[in-house]
Each structure stands twice: as structure tokens, then as C-alpha cells.
C-alpha positions as CSV (number, residue, x, y, z in Angstrom):
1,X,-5.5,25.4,-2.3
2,X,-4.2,22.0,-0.3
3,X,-0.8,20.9,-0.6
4,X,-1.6,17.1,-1.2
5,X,1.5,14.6,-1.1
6,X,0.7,11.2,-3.3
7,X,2.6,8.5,-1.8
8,X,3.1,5.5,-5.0
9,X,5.4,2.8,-4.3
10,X,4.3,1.4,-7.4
11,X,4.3,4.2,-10.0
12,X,3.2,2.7,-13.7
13,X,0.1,1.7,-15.2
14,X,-3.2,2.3,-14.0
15,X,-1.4,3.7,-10.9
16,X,0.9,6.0,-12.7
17,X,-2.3,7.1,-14.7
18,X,-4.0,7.9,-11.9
19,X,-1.8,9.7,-9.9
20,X,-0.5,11.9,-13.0
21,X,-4.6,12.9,-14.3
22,X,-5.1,14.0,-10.9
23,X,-1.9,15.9,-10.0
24,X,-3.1,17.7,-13.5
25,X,-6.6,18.2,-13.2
26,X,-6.5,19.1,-9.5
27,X,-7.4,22.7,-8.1
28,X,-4.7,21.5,-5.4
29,X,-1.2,21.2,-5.6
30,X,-0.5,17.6,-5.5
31,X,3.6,16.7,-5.5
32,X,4.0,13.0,-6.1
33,X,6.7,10.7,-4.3
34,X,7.2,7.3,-6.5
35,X,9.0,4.2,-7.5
36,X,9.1,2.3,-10.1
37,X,6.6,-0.9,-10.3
38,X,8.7,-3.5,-10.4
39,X,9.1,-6.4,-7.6
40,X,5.7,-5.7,-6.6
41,X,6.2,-7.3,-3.1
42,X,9.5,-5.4,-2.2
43,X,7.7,-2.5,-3.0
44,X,5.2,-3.3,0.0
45,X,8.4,-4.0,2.5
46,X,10.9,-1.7,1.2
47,X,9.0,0.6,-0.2
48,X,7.6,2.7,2.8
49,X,11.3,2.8,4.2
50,X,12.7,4.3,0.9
51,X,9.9,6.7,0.5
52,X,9.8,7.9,4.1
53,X,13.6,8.6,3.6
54,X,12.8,11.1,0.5
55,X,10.0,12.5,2.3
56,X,11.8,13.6,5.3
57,X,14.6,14.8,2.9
58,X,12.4,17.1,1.1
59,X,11.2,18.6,3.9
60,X,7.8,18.7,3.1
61,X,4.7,19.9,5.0
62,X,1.5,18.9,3.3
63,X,-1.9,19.1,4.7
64,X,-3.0,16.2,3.3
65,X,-1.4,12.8,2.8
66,X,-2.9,9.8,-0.1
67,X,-1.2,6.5,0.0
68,X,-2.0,3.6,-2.8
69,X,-2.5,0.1,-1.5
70,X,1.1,-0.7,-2.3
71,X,2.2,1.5,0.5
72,X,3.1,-0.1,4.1
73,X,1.3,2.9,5.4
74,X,1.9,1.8,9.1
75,X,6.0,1.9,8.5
76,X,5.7,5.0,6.9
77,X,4.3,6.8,9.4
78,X,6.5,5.4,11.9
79,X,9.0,6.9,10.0
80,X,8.1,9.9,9.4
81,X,6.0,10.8,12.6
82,X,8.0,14.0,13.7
83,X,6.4,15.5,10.4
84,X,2.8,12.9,9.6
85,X,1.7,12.9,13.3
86,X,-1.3,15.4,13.0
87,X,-1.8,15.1,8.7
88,X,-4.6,13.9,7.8
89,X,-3.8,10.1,5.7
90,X,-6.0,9.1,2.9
91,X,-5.4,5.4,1.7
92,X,-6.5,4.9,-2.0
93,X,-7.4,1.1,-2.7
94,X,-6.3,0.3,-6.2
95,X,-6.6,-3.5,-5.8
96,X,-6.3,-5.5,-2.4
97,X,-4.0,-8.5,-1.6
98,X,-6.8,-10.6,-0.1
99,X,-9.1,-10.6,-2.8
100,X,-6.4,-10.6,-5.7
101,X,-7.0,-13.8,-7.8
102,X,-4.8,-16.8,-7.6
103,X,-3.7,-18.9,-10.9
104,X,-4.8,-22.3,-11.1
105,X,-2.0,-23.8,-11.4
106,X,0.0,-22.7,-8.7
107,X,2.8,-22.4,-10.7
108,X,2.6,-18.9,-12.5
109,X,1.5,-14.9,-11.7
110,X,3.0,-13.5,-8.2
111,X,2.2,-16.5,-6.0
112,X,4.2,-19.2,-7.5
113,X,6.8,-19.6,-4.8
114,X,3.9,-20.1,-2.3
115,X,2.6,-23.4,-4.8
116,X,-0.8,-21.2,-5.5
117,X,-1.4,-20.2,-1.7
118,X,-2.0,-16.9,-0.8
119,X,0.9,-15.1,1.2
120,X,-1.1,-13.5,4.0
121,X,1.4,-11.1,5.3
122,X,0.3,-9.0,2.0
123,X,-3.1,-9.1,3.0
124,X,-2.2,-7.9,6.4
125,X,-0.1,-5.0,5.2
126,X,-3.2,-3.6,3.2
127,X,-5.4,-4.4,6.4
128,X,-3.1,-2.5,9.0
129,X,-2.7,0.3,6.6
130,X,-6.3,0.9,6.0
131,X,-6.4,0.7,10.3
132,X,-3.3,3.6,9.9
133,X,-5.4,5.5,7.5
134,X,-8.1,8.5,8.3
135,X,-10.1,7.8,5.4
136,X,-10.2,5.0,2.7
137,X,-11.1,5.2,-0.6
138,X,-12.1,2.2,-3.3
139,X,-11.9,2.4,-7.1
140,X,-15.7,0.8,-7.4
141,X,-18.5,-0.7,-5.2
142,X,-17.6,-4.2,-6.7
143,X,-13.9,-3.6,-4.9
144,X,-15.2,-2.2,-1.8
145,X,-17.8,-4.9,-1.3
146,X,-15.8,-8.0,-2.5
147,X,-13.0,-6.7,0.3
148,X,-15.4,-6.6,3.5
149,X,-16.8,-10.1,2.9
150,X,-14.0,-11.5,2.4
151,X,-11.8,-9.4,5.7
152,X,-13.8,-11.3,8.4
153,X,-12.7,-14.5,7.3
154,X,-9.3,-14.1,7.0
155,X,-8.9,-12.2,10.1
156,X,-10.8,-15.2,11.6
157,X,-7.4,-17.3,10.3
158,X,-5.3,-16.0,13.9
159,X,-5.8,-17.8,16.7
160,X,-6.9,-15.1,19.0
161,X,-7.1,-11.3,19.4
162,X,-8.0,-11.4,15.6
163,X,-9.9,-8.0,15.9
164,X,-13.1,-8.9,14.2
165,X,-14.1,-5.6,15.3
166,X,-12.5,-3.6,13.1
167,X,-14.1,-4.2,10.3
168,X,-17.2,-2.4,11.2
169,X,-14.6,0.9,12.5
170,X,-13.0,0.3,8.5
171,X,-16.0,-0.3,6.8
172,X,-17.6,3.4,8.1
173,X,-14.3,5.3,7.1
174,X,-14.7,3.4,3.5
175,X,-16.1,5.1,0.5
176,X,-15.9,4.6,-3.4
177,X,-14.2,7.1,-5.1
178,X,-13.9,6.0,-9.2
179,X,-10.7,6.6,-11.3
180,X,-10.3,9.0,-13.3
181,X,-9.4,8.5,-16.7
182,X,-7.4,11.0,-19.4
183,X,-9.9,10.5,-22.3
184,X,-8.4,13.5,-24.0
185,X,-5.1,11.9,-25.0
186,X,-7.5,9.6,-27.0
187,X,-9.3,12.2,-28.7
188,X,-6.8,13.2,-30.8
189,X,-7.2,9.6,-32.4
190,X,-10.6,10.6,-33.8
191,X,-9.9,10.6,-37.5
192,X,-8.6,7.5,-37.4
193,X,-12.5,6.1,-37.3
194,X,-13.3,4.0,-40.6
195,X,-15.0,1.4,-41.5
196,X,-13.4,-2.1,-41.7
197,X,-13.5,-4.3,-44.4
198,X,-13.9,-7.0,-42.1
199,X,-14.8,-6.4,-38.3
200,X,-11.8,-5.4,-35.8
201,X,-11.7,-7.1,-32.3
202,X,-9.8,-5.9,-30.0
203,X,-7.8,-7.0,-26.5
204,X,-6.0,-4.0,-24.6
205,X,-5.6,-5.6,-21.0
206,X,-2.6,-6.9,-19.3
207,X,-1.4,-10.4,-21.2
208,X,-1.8,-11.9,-17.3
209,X,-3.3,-14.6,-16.1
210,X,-6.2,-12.6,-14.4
211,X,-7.2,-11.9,-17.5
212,X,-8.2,-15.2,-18.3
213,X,-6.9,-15.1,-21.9
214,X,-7.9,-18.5,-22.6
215,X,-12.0,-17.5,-22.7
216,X,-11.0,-14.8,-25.1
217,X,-9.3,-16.6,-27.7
218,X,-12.4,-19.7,-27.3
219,X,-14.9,-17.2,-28.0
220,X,-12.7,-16.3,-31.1
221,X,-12.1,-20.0,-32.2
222,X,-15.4,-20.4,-32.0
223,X,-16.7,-17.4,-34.1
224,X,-14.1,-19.3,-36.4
225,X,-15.7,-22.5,-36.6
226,X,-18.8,-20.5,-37.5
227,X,-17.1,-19.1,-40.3
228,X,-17.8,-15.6,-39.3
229,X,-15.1,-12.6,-41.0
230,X,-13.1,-10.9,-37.8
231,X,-9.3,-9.4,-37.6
232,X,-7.9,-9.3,-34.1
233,X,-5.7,-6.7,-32.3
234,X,-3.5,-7.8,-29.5
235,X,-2.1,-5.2,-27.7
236,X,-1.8,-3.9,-23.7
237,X,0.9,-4.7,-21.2
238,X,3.0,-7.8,-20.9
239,X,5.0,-8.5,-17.6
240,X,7.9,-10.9,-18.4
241,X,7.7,-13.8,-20.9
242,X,4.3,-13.8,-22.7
243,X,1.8,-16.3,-22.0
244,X,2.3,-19.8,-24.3
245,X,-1.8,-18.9,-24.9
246,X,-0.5,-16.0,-27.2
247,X,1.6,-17.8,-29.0
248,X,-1.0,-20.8,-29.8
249,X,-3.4,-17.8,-31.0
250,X,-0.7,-16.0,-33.5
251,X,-0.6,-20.0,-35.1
252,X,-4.1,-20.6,-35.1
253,X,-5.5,-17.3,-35.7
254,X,-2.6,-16.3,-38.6
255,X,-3.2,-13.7,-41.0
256,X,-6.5,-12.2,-39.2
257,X,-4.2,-10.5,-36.3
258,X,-3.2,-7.0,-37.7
259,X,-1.3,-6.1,-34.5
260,X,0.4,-8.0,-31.5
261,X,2.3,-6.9,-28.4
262,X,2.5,-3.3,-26.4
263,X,1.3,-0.5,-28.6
264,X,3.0,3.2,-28.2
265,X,0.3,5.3,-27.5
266,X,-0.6,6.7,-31.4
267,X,-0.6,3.1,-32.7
268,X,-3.2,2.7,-29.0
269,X,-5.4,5.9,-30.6
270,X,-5.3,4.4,-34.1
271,X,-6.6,1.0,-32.9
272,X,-9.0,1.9,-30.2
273,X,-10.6,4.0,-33.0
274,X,-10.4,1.2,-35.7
275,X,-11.7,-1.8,-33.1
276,X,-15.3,-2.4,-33.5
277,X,-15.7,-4.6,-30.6
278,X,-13.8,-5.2,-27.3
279,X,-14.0,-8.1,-25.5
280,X,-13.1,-8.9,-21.6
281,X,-13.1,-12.5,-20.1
282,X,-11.5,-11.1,-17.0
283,X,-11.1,-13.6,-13.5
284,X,-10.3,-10.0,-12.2
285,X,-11.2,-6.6,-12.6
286,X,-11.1,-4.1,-9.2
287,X,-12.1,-0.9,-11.8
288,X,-11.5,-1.2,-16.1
289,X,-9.3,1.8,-17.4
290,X,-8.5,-0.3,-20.2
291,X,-12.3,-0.7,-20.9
292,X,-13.5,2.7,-20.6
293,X,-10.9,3.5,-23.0
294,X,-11.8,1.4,-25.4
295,X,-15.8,2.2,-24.9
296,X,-14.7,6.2,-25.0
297,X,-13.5,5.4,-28.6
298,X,-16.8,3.6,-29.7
299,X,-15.7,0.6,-29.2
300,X,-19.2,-2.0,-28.6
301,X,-17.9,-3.9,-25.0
302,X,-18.8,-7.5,-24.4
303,X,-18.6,-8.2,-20.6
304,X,-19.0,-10.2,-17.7
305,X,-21.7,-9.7,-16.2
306,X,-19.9,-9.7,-12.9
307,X,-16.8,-7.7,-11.0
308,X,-16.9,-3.9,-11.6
309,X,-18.4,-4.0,-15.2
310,X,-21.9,-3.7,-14.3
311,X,-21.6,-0.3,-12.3
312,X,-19.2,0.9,-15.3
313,X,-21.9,0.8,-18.1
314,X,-25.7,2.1,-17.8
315,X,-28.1,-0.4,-16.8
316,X,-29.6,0.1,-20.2
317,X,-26.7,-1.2,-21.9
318,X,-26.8,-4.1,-19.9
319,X,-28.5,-6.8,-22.0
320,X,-26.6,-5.8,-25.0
321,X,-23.4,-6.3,-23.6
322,X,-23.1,-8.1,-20.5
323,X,-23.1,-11.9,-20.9
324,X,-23.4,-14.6,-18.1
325,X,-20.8,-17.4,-19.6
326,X,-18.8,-18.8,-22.6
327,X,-21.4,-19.8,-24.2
328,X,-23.3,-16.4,-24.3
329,X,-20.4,-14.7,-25.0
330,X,-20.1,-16.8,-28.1
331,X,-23.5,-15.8,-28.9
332,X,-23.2,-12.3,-28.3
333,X,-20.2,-12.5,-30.2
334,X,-21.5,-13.8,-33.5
335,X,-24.5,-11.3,-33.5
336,X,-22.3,-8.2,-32.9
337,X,-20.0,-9.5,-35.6
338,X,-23.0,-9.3,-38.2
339,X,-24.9,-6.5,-37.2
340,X,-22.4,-3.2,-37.7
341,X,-24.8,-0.4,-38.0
342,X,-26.5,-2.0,-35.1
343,X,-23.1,-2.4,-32.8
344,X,-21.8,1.2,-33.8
345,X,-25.0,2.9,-32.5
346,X,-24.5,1.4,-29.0
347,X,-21.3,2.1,-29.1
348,X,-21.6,6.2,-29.8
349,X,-23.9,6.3,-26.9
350,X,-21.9,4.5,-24.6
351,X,-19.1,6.5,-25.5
352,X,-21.3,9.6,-24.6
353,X,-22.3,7.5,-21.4
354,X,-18.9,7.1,-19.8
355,X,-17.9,10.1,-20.1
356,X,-18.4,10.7,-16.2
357,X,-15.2,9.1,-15.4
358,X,-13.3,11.7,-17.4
359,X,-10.8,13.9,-15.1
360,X,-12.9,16.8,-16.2
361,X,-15.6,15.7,-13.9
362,X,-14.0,13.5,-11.5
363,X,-11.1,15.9,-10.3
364,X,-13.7,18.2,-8.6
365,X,-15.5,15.1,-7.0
366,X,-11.6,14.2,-5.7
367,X,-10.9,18.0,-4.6
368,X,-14.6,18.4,-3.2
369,X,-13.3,15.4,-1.1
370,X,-10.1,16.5,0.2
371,X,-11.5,20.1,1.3
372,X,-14.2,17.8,3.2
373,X,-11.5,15.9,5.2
374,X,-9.4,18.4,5.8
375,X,-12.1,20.8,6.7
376,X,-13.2,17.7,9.3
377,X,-9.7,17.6,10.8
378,X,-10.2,21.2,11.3
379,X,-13.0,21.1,13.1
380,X,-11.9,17.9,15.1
381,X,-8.6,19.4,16.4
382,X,-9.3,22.8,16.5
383,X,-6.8,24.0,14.1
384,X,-7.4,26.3,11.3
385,X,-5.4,26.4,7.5
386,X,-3.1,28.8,6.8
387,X,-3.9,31.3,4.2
């Protein structure tokens, strides 16, 4: 058994997730050091300093370290060195700062006091971490990818020693390494499976601009205008004031939306369960917890056929459920919303397909990971694990 320390500055969500399934599914002991996620880009100054303060205080001596992405790895270690010098550091890659979409308008999401520019310092924290790190993990393929084409031009940015080099030394220490997801606190939700009077559409991602909300509720005018039956839950996270977009869908949309706003998590069971259809019209999407949820509870997906969802779903599913653009989406839309039996046979085999990405049978693929690094660093400094 490792002693595995999880370093997350910014501890909720998909984050908090992940770090908990793990630290409960793991054959390892893995002690977590967090804050809170809030003021996401103080986390990634202050953050490191905080948390290197509490590690030194707890006096720990792991034999493996894993950082998230919201971690200034390289102050971390600075701070800590007397105790981090010779562990082995894993940095896990969540989402990136240099690849993050950017609202349109310059005038909302985390990049408004820049007028819509990217701040690049962020970028460059992620990028000197992952040079800081042993070993560097990505959620999906898409993520990993979408990262290295974009690294060479932004390093390219500085006017000289811009180390174009290293992203050849980063791109060999990177892997993909999925998420794993707690499908069993869903389970339970089961009985709550019925069949609708009218078909139940449901949104459970982050009411954020990366979301693109805006395509989702055009695809459900427009199923309107058809005159095709549908209700409509609304639930997932919401950071600050909620999007005007909401409001303008609660007007137009009116008695078909059944629930709006964060849901606790046995009103999240009950309508993953109820929802025939999901639907993402995402700008962004690194990974899809939110997705594989909903698919784990039979829910038929419709999807961009771009960003991580292809590699989430089996290439069979594909044509059912991927679509190109608005206007397919609207198509797919209208024949999934008249073809039930149809819809709710994909959706039990998908459910049945994703499965995977369950903690059962990712943990071991994590632990199966760490012995392999640490049995590396072994080897590499001649050093051998106490019993």
C-alpha cells in the first residue's frame, strides 16, 4: 500500500468528485489537502502557499504526490522541498488555462476584467507545473490533444528563450487517464424509472457560458414550433447570478419545465431516472461527468460530435447520437422525441456501455499506475519502499 497525498486547491465539483471516488475506491491510502473552489484564480497564486503551509504542518511523508491543474505546482515544491525533494509528483490535468474557452462578449465568465483576452500568466502556471511534474495525466485524448497543438503557439508569444523544446520532453511524460465516476450513488434512484406522459428532457451541466445554453434552448424552441410534446428539467450548478438565457426560457418555455435550479442529490437520482433525453450543446467539454451520469441512468444523449464526447460513447452509438450542428440537432431532436421504445433501447445499452468509467474499474487502472511510477522511481534512484 502507497501513501498518496492529493493536493486540490480547488476542492468541489467534478474535482471534489474525483478526488473523493478515488480516495474510496483506492487499494492505497490517499489523504487529501483542499480548499474550497471559490476565486478560482487566487487559488492558482495563493493556493500553493496556503497548502504547502498545511503540508509541512502535518508532517507528512508520502511516497507519492498528485496535484490538479489548479495547483502552482512549482511554488509548492519550493516550499516544501526539505520534505518533496525526492517524491515522486503526479500532475492530474482536469482542464487547462490555454485551451479554456473565452465568452464572446468579453464581458462575462472569468475573463471579463481582461475585455475577453486570455490572461496568459494562467496558462503559464499550468505549463511550468506540468515542467515541475514527473508524470502528467489528462482526463481524455480530446484534452490531451487539444493542449499540445495549441502549447507551441503560445510559448511562441515570448520573445526569446520560449523553450519550444519542451513540449516534446512534456508530451512523452503525458498520458490519459479517464475520471472516474461514482455511478452507485445513482443506483439507488432506480425505481424512480417510469414512463412519461409526455417526454422528459433534461440539462444537468453548469448554467455557464461554456455551456453554450443558448443552442440548447433553440433546439427546444424549435421542437416547439414543430409542435412536438416535451417537459424540460433544468438543473446542475450555477456560479453567481444565473444567466438572462434562463430566465427568457422559464417565460417562453412555461408550464413544460417541471424543475429549475441546483438539485440535492435524491431530487438529481429521481430526474436522471425520469429524463428521457439529454442534451449537450457544449463550446467546452475537457471530460463529461455530468453526461455519463445521465447516460448511466438511461438517459438517450444527443451530442456534439466533437470535444471529448466521441471517445465517451462506443463508435456504434455514434450516428444515433452525435450530431454535426443546430440544425441536425434539431433533427435528431424531433425523431428521438417520437420514437420512445426506439430511444429507450439505446439508452439501456449505453448505460451498459459506459460502465467502464465506474470507480469499480478505474481505481485499479489508477493504483496499477501509481505502483508503476513509484516502482520506476525505485529503480531510477536506487531506493527501495519500506514495508
Amino acid at each position: 500500500m502507497l501513501r498518496i497525498d492529493l493536493i486540490s486547491p480547488y476542492h468541489g465539483g467534478s474535482h471534489k468528485s474525483w478526488a473523493e471516488g478515488w480516495q474510496q475506491s483506492s487499494q492505497h491510502r490517499v489523504t487529501l489537502h483542499t480548499l474550497p473552489d471559490r476565486f478560482w484564480k487566487w487559488r492558482m497564486h495563493g493556493g500553493a502557499i496556503t497548502l504547502a503551509r498545511r503540508f509541512l504542518a502535518a508532517n507528512t511523508q508520502p511516497d507519492l504526490i498528485v496535484a490538479t491543474d489548479m495547483l502552482d505546482l512549482t511554488t509548492f515544491l519550493a516550499l516544501t522541498r526539505e520534505q518533496t525533494a525526492v517524491t515522486p509528483i503526479i500532475l492530474y490535468m482536469h482542464e487547462n488555462q490555454l485551451t479554456y474557452p473565452l465568452p464572446q462578449d468579453g464581458r462575462s465568465g472569468p475573463m471579463r476584467r481582461q475585455l475577453g483576452e486570455r490572461d496568459q500568466h494562467y496558462a503559464f502556471i499550468n505549463f511550468a507545473s506540468m515542467l515541475a511534474a514527473s508524470q502528467i495525466f489528462f482526463n481524455s485524448q480530446y484534452h490531451l490533444e487539444s493542449f499540445f497543438n495549441a502549447l507551441p503557439n503560445f510559448l511562441k508569444h515570448f520573445p526569446e528563450y520560449n523553450e519550444l523544446n519542451a513540449v516534446a520532453t512534456l508530451r512523452k511524460k503525458s498520458q490519459v487517464l479517464p475520471v472516474g465516476i461514482n455511478f452507485q450513488r445513482l443506483a439507488m434512484g432506480r425505481h424512480s424509472r417510469r414512463q412519461n406522459k409526455m417526454p422528459l428532457i433534461l440539462w444537468n451541466q453548469r448554467w455557464e457560458y461554456d455551456k453554450n445554453p443558448e443552442a440548447f434552448f433553440r433546439a427546444l424552441y424549435a421542437a416547439l414550433a414543430s409542435g412536438y410534446e416535451f417537459e424540460v428539467a433544468l438543473c446542475g450548478q450555477q456560479y453567481g447570478k444565473r444567466p438572462s438565457i434562463f430566465d427568457d426560457a422559464l417565460r417562453k418555455l412555461g408550464r413544460r419545465v417541471i424543475h429549475v435550479g441546483y438539485a440535492d442529490l435524491p431530487t438529481y437520482r429521481r430526474l436522471l431516472w425520469q429524463a428521457d433525453i439529454t442534451i449537450s450543446t457544449a463550446h467546452h467539454e475537457f471530460f463529461g461527468i455530468s453526461l455519463l451520469e445521465a447516460i448511466y441512468c438511461q438517459t438517450f444523449p444527443l451530442l456534439p460530435n466533437r470535444l471529448s464526447y466521441p471517445e465517451l460513447l462506443p463508435e456504434t452509438f455514434h450516428e444515433a447520437c452525435l450530431y454535426a450542428d443546430e440544425a441536425e440537432l434539431a433533427q435528431k431532436l424531433g425523431w428521438a422525441l417520437t420514437h420512445h421504445a426506439d430511444i429507450g433501447n439505446r439508452a439501456q445499452a449505453l448505460a451498459t456501455a459506459v460502465s467502464p468509467y465506474s470507480w469499480q474499474h478505474t481505481a485499479p487502472q489508477y493504483d496499477t499506475r501509481m505502483n508503476k511510477i513509484w516502482q520506476k522511481y525505485q529503480t531510477d534512484t536506487g531506493t527501495k519502499q519500506d514495508d
